[in-house]
C-alpha positions in Angstrom: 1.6 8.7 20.2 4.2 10.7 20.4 3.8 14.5 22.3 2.7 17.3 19.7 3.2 21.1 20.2 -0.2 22.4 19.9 -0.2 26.5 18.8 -3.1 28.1 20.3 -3.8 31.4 17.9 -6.4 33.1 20.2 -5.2 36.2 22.3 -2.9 35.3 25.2 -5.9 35.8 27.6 -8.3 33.5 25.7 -5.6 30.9 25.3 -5.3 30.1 29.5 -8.2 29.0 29.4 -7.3 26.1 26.6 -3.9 25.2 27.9 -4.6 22.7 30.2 -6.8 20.6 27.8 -3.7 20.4 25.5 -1.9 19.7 28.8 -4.3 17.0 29.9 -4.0 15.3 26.1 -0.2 14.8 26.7 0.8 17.8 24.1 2.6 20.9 24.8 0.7 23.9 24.2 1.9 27.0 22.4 0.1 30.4 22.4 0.6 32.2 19.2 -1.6 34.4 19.2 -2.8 36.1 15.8 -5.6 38.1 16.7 -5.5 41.9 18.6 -8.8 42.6 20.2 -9.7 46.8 20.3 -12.9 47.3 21.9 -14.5 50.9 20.4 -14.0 53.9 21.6 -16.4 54.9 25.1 -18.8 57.5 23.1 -19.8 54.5 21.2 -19.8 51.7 23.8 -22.4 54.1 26.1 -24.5 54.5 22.9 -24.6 50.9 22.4 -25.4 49.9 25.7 -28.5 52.7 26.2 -29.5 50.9 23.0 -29.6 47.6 24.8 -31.2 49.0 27.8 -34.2 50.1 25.0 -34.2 46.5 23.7 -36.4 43.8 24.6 -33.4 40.5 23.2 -29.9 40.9 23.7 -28.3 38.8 21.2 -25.0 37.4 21.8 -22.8 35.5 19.2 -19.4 36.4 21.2 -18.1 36.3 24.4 -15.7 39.5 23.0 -18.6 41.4 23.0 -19.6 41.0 26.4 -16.2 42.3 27.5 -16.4 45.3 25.3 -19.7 46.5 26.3 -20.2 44.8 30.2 -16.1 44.3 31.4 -17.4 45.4 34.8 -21.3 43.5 34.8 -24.2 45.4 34.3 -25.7 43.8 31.3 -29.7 45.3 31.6 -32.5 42.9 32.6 -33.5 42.0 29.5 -34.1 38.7 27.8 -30.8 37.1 26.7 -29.7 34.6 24.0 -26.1 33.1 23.3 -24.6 30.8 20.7 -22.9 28.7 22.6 -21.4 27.8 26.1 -18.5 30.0 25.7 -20.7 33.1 25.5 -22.9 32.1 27.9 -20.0 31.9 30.4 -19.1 35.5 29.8 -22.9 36.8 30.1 -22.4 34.8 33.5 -19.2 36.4 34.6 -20.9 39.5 33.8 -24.1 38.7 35.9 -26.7 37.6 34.2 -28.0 33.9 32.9 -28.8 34.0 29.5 -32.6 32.4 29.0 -31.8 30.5 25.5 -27.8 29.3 24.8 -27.4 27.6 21.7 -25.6 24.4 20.7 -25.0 24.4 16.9 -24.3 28.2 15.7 -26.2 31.7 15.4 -28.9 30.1 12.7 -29.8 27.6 14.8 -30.1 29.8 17.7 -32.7 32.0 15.6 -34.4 29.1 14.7 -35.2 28.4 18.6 -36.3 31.7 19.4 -37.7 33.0 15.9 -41.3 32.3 17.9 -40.6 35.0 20.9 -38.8 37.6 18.6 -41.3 38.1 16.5 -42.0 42.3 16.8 -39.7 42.6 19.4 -36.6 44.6 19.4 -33.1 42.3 19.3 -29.6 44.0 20.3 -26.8 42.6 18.5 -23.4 43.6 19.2 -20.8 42.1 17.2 -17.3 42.8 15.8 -16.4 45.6 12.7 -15.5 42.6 10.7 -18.9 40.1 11.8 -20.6 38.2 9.2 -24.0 40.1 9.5 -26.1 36.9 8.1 -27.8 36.3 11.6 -29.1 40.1 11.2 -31.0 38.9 8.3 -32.0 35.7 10.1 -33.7 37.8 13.0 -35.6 40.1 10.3 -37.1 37.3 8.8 -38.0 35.7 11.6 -40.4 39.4 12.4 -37.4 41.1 14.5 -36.5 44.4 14.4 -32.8 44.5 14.7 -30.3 47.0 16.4 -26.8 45.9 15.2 -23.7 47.8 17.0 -20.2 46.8 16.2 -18.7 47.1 19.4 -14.9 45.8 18.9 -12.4 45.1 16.3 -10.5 42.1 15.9 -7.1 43.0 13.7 -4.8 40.3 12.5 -1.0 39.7 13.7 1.7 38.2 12.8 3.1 35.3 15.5 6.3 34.1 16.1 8.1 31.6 13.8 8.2 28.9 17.1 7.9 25.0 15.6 4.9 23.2 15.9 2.8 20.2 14.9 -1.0 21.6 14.8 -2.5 24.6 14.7 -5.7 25.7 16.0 -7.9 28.3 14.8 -10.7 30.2 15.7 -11.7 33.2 13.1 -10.9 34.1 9.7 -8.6 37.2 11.5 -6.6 34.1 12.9 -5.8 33.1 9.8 -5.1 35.9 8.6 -2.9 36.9 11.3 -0.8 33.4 11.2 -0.2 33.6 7.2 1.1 37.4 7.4 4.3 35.3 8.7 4.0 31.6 8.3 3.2 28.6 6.3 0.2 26.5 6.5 1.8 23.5 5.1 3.1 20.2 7.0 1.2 21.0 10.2 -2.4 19.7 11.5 -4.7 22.0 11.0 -7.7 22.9 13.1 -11.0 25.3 12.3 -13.3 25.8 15.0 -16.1 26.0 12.5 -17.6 26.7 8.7 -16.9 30.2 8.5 -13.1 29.8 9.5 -13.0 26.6 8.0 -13.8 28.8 4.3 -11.1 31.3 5.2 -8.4 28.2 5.3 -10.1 26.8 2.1 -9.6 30.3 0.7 -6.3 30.2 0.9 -5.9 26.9 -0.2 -5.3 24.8 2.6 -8.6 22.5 3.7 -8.5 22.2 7.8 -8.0 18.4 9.0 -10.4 18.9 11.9 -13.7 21.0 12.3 -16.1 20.4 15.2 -19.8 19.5 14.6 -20.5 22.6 16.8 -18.2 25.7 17.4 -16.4 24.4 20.9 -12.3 24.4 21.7 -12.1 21.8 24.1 -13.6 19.4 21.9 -11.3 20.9 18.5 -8.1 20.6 20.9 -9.6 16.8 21.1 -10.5 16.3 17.5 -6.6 17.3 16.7 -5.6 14.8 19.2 -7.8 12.3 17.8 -6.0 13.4 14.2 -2.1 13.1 15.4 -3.5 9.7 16.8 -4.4 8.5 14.0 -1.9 9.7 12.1 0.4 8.0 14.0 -0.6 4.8 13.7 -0.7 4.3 10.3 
């Protein structure tokens, strides 16, 4: 197989982290990145952190939100859940360990813990733009929630450099790539359901989505894909 260039769609910060799996799969990467993360403004960061120190959960679905609210540590000692390893990474770079990490999304992660929650007070700080299902979730499951967006996420137009495969993380991604560029003739990559639908809604169905929201293992699923591809 022949080498790909790989556009990495995350912010340029987020995408040094990914380039050396591209790297290590024989492709070139290319950061393009789509997204513009603004945490909010310091009145309401210090609000929402005195509400997590009032909380008994801290509920993480994003590593963003960690470096909006904690860029310096000093998440409180309280109990901790993240979706996945990424987040769980950041709570660790802030200080703490989170006590439950998920494997397979937010639901599932509120399926674990939906036992423990159950009258206790959950902090979740998310993006303006979040889907707000896993508030629900946590209500059902006896909760009571404190939701706080805490950042915003605004789309950008990238570059109009060549490439073979695209990856994407968000909807804003998306959003970001097609105020400039096509969607057509490239590999395309969704790093799970929710992105995946903001593809589908505009008409383009991604090649690759990981059983679980990860970007090592998309960046290997595209590879996989150009493989394949390649050989027929």
């Amino acid at each position: 197989m022949t080498m790909a260039r790989v556009a990495l769609t995350t912010t340029s910060d987020r995408a040094r982290d990914l380039i050396a799996t591209v790297e290590s799969l024989g492709h070139e990467p290319v950061v393009l990145s789509c997204i513009q993360f603004q945490p909010s403004d310091v009145r309401h960061l210090m609000s929402a952190r005195d509400a997590c120190v009032r909380s008994d959960w801290l509920f993480v679905t994003s590593a963003r939100a960690v470096g909006a609210l904690w860029p310096e540590g000093g998440i409180p000692d309280i109990r901790i859940a993240a979706v996945g390893a990424g987040t769980a990474e950041a709570i660790r770079r802030a200080g703490r360990s989170p006590d439950v990490v998920g494997s397979a999304g937010a639901s599932q992660l509120v399926a674990r813990i939906e036992g423990e929650v159950r009258g206790s007070v959950v902090f979740v700080p998310h993006a303006v733009t979040a889907d707000l299902s896993v508030i629900g979730l946590l209500e059902s499951a006896g909760a009571v929630v404190d939701s706080r967006p805490v950042y915003d996420i605004r789309p950008v137009a990238p570059p109009g450099t060549s490439v073979d495969a695209v990856t994407f993380g968000s909807p804003s991604a998306v959003d970001g790539w097609c105020l400039s560029r096509s969607l057509d003739d490239i590999v395309v990559g969704a790093i799970g359901a929710t992105t995946a639908g903001a593809l589908v809604e505009r008409g383009r169905h991604p090649d690759v989505v990981p059983a679980r929201p990860d970007f090592p293992r998309l960046i290997h699923l595209i590879d996989e894909f150009l493989e394949d591809r390649s050989a027929v």
